[in-house]
C-alpha positions in Angstrom: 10.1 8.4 -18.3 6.6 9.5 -19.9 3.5 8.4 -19.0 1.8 5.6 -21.3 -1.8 6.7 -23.3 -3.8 7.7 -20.6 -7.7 7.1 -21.9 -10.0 10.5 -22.1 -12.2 9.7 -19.7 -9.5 9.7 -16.8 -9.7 11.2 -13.7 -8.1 14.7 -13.6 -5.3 14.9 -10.2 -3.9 18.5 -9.7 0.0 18.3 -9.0 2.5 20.6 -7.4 5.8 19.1 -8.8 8.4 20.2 -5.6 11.5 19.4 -7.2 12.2 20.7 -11.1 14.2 17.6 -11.5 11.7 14.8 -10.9 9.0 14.4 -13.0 5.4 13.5 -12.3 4.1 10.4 -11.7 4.2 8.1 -14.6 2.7 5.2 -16.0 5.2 2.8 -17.5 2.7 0.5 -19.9 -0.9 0.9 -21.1 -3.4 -0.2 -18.7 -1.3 -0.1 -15.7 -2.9 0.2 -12.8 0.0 1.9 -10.9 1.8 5.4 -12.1 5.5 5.1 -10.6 6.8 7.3 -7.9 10.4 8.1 -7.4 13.0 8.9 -5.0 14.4 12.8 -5.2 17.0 12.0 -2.7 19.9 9.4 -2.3 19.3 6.7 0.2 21.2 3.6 1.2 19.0 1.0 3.3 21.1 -1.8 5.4 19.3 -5.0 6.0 16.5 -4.2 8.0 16.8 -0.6 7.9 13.7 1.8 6.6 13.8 5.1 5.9 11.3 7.6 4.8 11.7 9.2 0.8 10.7 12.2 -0.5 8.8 11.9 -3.7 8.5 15.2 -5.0 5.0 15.7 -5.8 1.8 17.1 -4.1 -1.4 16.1 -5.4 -5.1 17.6 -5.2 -7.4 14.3 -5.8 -11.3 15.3 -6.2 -13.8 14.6 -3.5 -14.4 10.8 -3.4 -11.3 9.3 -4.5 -8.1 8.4 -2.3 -4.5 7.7 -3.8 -2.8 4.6 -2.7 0.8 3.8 -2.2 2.0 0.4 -3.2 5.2 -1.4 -3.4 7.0 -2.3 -7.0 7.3 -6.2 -7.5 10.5 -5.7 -8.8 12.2 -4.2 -6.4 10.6 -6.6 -4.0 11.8 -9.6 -5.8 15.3 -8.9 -7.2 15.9 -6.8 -3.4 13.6 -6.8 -1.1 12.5 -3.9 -1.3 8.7 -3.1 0.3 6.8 -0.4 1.7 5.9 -0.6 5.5 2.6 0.1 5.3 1.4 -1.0 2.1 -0.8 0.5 0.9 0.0 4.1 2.5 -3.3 6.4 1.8 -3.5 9.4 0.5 -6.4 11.3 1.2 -8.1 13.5 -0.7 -7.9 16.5 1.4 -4.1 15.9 2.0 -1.5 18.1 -0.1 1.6 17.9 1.6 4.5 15.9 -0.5 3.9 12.5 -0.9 7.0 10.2 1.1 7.5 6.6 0.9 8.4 4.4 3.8 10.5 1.7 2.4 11.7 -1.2 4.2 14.9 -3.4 3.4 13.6 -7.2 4.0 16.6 -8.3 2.4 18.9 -10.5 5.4 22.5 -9.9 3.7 22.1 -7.2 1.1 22.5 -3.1 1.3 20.0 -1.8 -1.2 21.0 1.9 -2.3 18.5 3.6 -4.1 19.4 7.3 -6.4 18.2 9.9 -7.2 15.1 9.6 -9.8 14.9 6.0 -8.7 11.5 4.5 -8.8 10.2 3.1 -5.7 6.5 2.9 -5.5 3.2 2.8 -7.6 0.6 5.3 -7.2 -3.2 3.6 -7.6 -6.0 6.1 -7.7 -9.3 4.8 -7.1 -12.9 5.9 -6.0 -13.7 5.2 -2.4 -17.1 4.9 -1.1 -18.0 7.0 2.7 -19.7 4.9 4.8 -22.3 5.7 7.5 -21.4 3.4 10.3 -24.7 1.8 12.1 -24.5 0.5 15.4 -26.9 -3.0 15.7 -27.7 -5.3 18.5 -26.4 -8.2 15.7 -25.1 -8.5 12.5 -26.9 -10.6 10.1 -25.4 -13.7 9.6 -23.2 -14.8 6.5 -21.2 -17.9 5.3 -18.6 -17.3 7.0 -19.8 -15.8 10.6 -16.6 -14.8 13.0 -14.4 -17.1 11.3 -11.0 -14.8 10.9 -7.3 -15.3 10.6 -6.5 -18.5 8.8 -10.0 -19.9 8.6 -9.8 -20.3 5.0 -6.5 -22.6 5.1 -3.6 -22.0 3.8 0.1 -22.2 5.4 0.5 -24.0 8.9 -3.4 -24.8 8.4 -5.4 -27.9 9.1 -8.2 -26.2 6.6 -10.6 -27.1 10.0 -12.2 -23.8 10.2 -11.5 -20.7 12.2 -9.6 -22.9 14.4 -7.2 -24.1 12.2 -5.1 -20.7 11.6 -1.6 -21.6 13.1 -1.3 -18.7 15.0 -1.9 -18.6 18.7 -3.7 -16.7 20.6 -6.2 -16.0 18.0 -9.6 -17.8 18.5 -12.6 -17.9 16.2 -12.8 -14.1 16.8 -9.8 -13.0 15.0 -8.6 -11.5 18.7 -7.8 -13.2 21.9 -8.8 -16.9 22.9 -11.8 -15.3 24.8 -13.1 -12.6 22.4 -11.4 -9.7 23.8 -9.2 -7.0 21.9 -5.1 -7.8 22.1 
């Protein structure tokens, strides 16, 4: 596969391709967000199984930018196919070989993936450092405390914060009384 027109004013990422037989990472279509990632090994997932995948590459990213690993749709939709922690991060001081977790949701299906197979996008973005500043209070907002659910959705009411569905989860986003799970 090679890489669709990739505009000047791109962000340079230093590679270290580990395997002579996979290529870098590639971007399928103008303006795609994602460049994909592929396997360099043979895997075979049974429903439910996951299993960590080599990718072949090692990447340098400049100070202030992170990599970020995300599933491909359409391996989600046509198998089930997804990555367990979606996104996986890749930080810029890391340059050990990027690996995919992958996850078979599928109930029935086996999902074997080759050699060369693509399994994941690669999204490079800037990321901001924060300075973390421990207050008495936040400010308030719209929204305050409300967390899981409180927007509606699935299983809702659309009350509030206590509306989500999911018990054990108060206003807080944590247990019924505030505290951590």
């Amino acid at each position: 596969m090679t890489s669709a027109s990739v505009p000047p004013d791109a962000v340079d990422v230093q590679l270290v391709l580990l395997d002579d037989a996979v290529g870098p990472p590639a971007y399928a279509h103008p303006g795609d967000a994602g460049a994909d990632l592929v396997t360099r090994v043979e895997v075979t997932l049974a429903p439910g199984a996951r299993a960590t995948v080599p990718t072949g590459v090692a990447i340098a990213l400049p100070d202030g930018y992170a990599a970020f690993v995300h599933p491909r749709s359409g391996l989600a939709a046509r198998h089930g196919l997804t990555v367990v922690n979606a996104p996986g991060t890749v930080d810029s001081g890391y340059r050990g070989e990027i690996s995919v977790t992958l996850l078979n949701t599928d109930a029935v299906e086996t999902v074997t993936l080759h050699r060369g197979d693509r399994v994941a996008q690669l999204v490079v973005q800037r990321v901001e450092r924060a300075r973390y500043v421990v207050t008495a209070r936040l400010p308030a907002s719209t929204r305050g405390d409300a967390g899981h659910g409180s927007t509606g959705g699935f299983g809702s009411t659309g009350s509030g914060s206590t509306g989500s569905g999911l018990t054990g989860f108060g206003s807080t986003g944590f247990g019924s009384k505030g505290e951590g799970l």
